[in-house]
DOLO-163850 format. One line per field, with one value per residue (C-alpha): residue number from 1; x, y, z. Coordinates in pm, 1 decimal. Layout:
N
k = (NUM:...)
px = (X:...)
py = (Y:...)
pz = (Z:...)
! end
This chain:
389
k = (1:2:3:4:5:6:7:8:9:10:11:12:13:14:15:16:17:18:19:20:21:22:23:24:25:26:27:28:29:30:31:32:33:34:35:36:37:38:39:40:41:42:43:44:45:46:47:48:49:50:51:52:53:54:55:56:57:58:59:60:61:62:63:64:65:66:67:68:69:70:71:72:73:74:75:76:77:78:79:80:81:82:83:84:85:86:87:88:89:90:91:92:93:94:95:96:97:98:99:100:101:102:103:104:105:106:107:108:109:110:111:112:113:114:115:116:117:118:119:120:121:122:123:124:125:126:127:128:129:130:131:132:133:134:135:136:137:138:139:140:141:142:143:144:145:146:147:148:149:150:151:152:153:154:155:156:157:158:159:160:161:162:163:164:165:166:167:168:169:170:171:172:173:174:175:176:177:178:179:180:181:182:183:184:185:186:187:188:189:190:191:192:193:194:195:196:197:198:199:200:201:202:203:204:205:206:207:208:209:210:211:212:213:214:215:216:217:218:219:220:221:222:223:224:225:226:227:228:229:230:231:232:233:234:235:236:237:238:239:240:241:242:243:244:245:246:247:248:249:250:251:252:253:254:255:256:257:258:259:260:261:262:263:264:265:266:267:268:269:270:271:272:273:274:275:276:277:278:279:280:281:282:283:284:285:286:287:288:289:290:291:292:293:294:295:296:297:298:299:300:301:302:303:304:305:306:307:308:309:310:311:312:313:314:315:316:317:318:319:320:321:322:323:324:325:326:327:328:329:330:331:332:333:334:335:336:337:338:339:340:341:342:343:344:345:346:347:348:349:350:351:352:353:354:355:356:357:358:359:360:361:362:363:364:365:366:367:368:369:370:371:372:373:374:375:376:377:378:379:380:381:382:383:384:385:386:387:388:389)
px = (539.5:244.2:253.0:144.4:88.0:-111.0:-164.6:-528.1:-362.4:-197.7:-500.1:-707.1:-422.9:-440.4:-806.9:-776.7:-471.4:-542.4:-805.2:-1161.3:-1117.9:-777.8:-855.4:-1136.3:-943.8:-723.0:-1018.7:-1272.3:-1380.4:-1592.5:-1971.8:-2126.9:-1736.2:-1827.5:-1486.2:-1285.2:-1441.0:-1412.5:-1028.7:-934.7:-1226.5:-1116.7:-815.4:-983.4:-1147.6:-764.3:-628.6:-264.3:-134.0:68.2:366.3:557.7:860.6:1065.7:1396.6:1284.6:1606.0:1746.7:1467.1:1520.1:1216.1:1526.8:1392.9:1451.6:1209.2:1200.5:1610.0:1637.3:1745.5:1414.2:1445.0:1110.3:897.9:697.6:658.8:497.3:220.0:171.2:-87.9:-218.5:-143.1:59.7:180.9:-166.3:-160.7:155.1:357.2:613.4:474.3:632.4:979.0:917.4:724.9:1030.8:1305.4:1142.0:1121.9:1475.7:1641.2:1390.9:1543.2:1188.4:1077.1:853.8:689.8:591.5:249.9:197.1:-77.1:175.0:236.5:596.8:745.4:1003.7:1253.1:1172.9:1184.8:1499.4:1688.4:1553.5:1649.8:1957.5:1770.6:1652.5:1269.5:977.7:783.9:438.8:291.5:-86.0:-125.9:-274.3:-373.4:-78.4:205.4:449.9:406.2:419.9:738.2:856.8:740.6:908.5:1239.4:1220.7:1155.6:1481.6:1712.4:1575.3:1728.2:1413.0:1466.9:1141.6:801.8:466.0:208.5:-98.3:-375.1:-706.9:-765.1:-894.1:-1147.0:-1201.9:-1453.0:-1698.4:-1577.9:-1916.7:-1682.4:-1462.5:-1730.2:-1940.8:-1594.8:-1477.7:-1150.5:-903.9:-521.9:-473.8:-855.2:-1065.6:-1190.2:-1549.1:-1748.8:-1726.9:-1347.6:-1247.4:-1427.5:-1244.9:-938.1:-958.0:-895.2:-619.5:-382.7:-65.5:-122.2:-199.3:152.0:346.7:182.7:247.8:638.7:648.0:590.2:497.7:83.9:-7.7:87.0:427.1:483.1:168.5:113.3:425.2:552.7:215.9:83.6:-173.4:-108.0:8.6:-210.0:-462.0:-783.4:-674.5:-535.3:-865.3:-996.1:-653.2:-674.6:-1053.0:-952.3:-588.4:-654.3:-654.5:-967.5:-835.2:-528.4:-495.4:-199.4:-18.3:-14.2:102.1:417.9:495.9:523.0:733.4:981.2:986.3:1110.5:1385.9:1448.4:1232.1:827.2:590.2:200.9:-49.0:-410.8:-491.8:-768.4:-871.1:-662.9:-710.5:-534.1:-240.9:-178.8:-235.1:-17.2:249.0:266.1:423.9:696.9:679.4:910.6:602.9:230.1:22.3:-287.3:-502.3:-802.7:-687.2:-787.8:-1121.3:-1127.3:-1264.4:-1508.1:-1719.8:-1833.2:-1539.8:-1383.5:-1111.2:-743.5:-662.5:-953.3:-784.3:-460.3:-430.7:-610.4:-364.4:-67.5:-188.4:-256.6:84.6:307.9:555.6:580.2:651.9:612.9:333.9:279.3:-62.2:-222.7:-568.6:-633.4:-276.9:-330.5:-36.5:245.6:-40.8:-213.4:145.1:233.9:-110.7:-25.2:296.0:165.2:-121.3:215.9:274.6:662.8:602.3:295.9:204.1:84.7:-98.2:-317.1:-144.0:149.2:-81.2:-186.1:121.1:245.8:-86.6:-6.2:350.7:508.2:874.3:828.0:485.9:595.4:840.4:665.1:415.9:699.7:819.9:470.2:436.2:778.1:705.8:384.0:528.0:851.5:623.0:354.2:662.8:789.1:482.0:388.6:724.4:917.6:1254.4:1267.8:1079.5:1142.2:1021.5:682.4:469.5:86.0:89.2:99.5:-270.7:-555.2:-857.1:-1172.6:-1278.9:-1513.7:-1246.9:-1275.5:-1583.7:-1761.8:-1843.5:-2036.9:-1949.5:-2253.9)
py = (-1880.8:-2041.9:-2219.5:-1964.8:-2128.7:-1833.2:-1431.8:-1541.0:-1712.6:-1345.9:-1172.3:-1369.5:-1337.9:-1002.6:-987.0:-1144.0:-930.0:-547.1:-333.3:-339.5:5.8:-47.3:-385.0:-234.4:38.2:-223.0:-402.4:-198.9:-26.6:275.2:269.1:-97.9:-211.6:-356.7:-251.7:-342.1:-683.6:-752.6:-607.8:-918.0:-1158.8:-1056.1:-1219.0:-1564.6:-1512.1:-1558.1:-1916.7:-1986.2:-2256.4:-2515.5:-2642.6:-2974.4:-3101.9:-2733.8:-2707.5:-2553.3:-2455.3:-2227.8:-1996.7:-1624.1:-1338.3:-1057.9:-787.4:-389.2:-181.3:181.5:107.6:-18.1:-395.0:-598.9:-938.0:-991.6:-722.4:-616.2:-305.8:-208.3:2.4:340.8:272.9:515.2:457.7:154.4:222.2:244.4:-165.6:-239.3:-14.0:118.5:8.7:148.0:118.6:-227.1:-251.9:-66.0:-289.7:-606.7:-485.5:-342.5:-666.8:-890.7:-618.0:-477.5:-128.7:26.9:344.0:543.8:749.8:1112.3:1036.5:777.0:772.0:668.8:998.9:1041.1:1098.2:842.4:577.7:747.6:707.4:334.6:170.6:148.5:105.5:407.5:402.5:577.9:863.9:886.8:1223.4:1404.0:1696.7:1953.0:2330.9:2415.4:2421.3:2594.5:2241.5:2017.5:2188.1:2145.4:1778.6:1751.3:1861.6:1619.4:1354.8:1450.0:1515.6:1134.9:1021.1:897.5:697.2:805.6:986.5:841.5:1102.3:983.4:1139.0:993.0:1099.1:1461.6:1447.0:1153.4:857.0:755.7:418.4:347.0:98.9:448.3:642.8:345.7:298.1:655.9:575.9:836.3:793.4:756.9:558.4:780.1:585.0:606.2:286.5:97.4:122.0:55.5:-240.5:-369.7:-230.0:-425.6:-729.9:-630.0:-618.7:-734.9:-492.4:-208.5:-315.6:-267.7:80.2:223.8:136.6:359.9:771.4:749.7:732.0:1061.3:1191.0:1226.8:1391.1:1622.6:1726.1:1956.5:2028.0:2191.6:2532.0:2521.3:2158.9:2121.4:1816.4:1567.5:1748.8:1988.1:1735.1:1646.1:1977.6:2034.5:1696.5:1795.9:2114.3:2026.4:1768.1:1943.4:1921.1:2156.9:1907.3:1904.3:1802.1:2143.4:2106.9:1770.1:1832.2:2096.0:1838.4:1641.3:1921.7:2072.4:1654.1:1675.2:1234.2:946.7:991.3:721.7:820.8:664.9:601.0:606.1:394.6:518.0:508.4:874.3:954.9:722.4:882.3:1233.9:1058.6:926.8:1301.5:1412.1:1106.1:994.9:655.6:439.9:488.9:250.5:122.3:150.6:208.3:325.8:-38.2:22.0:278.0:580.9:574.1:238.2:89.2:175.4:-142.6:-348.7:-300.1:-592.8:-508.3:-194.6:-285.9:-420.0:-144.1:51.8:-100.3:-124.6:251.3:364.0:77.9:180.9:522.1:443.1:144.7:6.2:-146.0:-230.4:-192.6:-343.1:-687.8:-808.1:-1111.0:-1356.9:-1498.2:-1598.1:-1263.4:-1125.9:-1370.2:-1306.5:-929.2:-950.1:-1156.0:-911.9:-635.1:-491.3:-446.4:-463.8:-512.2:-294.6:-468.4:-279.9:-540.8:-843.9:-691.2:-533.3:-859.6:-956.2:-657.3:-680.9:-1025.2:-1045.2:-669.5:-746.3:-1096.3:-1103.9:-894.5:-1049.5:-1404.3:-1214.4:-1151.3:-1524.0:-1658.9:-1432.3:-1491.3:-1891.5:-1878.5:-1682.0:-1888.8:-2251.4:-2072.6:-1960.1:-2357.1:-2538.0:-2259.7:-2319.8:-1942.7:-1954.9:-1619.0:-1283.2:-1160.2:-1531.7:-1437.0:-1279.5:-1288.3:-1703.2:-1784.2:-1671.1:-1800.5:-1524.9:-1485.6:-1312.5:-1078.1:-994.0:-639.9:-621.4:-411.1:-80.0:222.0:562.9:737.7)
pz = (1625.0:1514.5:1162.4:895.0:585.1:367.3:454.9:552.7:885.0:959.5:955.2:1191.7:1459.2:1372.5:1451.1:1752.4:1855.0:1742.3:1868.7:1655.9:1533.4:1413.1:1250.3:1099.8:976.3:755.0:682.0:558.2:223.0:100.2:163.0:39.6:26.2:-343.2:-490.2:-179.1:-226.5:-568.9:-562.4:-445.9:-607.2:-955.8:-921.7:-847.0:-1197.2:-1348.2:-1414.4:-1483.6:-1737.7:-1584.1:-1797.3:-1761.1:-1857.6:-1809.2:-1623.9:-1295.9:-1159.5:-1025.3:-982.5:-890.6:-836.3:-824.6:-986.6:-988.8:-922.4:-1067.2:-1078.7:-720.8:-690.2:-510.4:-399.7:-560.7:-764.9:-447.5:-241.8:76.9:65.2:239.6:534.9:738.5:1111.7:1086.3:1450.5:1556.9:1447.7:1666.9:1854.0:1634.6:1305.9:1033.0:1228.5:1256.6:876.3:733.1:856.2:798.5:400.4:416.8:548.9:288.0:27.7:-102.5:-92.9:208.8:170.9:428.0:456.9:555.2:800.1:1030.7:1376.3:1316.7:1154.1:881.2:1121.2:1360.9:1070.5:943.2:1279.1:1294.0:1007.1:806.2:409.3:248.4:201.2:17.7:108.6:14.6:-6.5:25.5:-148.7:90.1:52.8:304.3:72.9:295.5:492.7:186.5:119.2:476.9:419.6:120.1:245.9:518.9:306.3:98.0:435.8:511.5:260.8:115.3:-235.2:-376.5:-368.5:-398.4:-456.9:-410.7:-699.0:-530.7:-199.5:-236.9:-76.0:200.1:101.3:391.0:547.5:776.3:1046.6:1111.3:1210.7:1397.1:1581.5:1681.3:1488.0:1658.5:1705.8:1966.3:2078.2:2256.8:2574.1:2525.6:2726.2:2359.4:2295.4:2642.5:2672.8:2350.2:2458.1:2789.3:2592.5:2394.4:2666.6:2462.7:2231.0:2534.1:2697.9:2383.8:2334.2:2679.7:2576.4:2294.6:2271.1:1902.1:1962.7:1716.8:1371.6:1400.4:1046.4:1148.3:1504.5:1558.5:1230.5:1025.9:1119.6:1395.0:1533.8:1870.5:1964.2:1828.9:1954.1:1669.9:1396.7:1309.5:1225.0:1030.7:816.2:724.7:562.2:441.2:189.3:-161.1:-375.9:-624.3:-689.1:-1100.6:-1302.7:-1311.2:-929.4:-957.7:-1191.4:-959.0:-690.2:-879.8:-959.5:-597.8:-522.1:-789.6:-751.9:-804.2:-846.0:-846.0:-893.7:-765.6:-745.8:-1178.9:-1212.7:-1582.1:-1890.4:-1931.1:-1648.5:-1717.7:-2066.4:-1860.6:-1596.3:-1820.9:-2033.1:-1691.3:-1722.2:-1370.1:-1308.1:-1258.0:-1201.7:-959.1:-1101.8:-754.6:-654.0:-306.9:-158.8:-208.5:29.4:-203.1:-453.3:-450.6:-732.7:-950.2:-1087.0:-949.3:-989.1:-1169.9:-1424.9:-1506.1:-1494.6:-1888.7:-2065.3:-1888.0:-1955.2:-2325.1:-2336.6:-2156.0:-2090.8:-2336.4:-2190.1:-1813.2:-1560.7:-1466.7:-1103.7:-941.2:-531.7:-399.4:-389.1:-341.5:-110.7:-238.2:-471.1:-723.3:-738.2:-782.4:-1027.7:-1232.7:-1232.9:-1335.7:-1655.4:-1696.8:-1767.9:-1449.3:-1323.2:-947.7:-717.0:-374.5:-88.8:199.9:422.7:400.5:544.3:722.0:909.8:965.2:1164.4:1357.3:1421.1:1519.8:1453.1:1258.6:1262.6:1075.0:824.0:727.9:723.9:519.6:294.6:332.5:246.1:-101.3:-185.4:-137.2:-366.3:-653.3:-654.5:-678.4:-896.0:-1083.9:-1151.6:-1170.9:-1504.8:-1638.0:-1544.3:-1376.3:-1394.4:-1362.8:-1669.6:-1852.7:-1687.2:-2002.2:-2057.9:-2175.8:-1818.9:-1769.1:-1897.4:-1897.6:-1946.6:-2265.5:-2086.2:-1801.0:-1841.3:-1924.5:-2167.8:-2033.1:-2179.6:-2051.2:-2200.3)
! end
């Protein structure tokens, strides 16, 4: 293995290793990509206070997460076509988090189905749901999720309707690639990652194509994922959701703080402060930027975690100060798993772990619940001031 030292070294070997499309997929944002960029930029604007002179042993970043022991107060983000990045993906994603003892949650729209990952792994996981219009199939879904064993459900409030990401449709994203003269081309230099996929028989939607009314194949999935996702989602439909589920419901994609209070009314475990990586509507703030009015407005009422822009230890540790109780990372595991399936994820794991436990001494914190908002230093005009009208 090569000598990874930050997340940044995963994703060029990830680069080098995937095929364009499905590197592009990971990293890529809505339209001018302004809020996928400054997801992770806003963090560099926070400075943390370093102490001296504090007992800096024994250190711990065990922490539970909506009840559930973590090794550290980070999950794994649902990601669309994670086996599409390395054969078996969110097998592979989903045991690398069990054995490091953090959450995974697994999308709707993988390649890897429930089943598949249930069979695979011996540490219950997450499901994250999209609502669609078919609700004889989100119950279906639903039910699947539960006979998996599934710890929790993640339904995800802000994709309902798709943003445009300009690299998918430059790149004919498809799963699996269609061989047009472009992709093969690019495919004929991925031949690691071309051996690994003719090894596996997970290559479409394997919570989709077979199990929802109409699907058979992928030359009809697409038609079916255009029309399924729900634009007439509201908060009626939503509590619903959570009441068909009967366990654990996380909600994410709240981006506003009248949406958390609406959010919080419904008295979900946590909400995810998330901006859907960047990957919906651009121009909408970052994550982080949202995250304290938000905890402010509805902290007391339910947890508060945060997605996009998650790119190490310090980004968690700033977070964490900032009042969430856990952050979700997507891409950097992302790379990792792109890089070196199992193995990178888990050294992604290794390498946030590593920078929140140092980050953690050199401010003074032994533990994660020492960590408070006098770590930070930030800038008065952090949030900004905004007028709505």
């Amino acid at each position: 293995m090569p000598v990874i030292t930050c997340i940044e070294d995963l994703k060029r070997i990830h680069e080098r290793r995937a095929p364009r499309m499905f590197f592009d997929y990971c990293e890529s944002g809505s339209w001018t990509e302004q809020t996928f960029r400054e997801n992770v930029t806003d963090f560099d604007k926070i400075r943390l206070r370093q102490r001296v002179a504090v007992d800096m042993t024994g250190r711990s970043q065990k922490t539970q997460i909506i009840g559930q022991e973590a090794t550290m107060p980070l999950a794994l983000s649902p990601v669309g076509m994670t086996g599409m990045q390395h054969a078996d993906g969110e097998i592979l994603a989903a045991r690398a988090a069990g054995k490091f003892g953090v959450p995974y949650t697994l999308s709707t729209m993988s390649i890897c189905s429930i089943e598949d990952v249930a069979e695979n792994t011996d540490k219950p996981f997450w499901f994250q749901l999209y609502t669609m219009k078919d609700m004889d199939y989100t119950k279906r879904l639903i039910e699947r999720a539960k006979a998996a064993k599934c710890s929790a459900l993640v339904i995800t409030l802000d994709l309902q309707i798709l943003g445009q990401r300009h690299k998918d449709l430059k790149n004919g994203l498809s799963a699996p690639p269609k061989l047009t003269p472009k992709s093969i081309a690019n495919l004929a230099t991925k031949w690691a990652w071309g051996l690994e996929m003719l090894q596996t028989k997970r290559r479409v939607f394997g919570n989709i194509v077979g199990h929802a009314s109409g699907v058979t194949d992928t030359s009809s999935l697409s038609a079916w994922t255009a029309e399924q996702f729900d634009p007439a989602l509201d908060w009626g439909k939503v509590a619903k959701l959570m009441e068909m589920w009967g366990g654990k419901v996380i909600l994410k994609g709240i981006l506003d703080v009248e949406d958390a209070k609406r959010a919080a009314e419904l008295e979900p475990d946590a909400i995810i402060v998330s901006n859907h990586g960047g990957r919906q509507l651009d121009g909408a703030l970052s994550s982080i930027r949202m995250l304290r009015p938000i905890v402010d407005a509805v902290g007391h009422k339910t947890d508060v975690h945060i997605d996009s822009g998650i790119r190490s230890g310090q980004d968690v540790l700033k977070a964490l100060a900032m009042g969430a109780k856990a952050a979700h990372i997507g891409r950097a595991y992302i790379y990792g798993l792109g890089a070196m399936g199992e193995a990178g994820v888990t050294k992604a794991l290794e390498v946030i772990q590593k920078e929140l436990d140092t980050s953690m001494a050199l401010c003074g914190r032994q533990t994660i619940d020492q960590i408070d908002p006098s770590v930070t230093l930030i800038p008065e005009d952090f949030e900004g001031r905004w007028h709505t009208t």
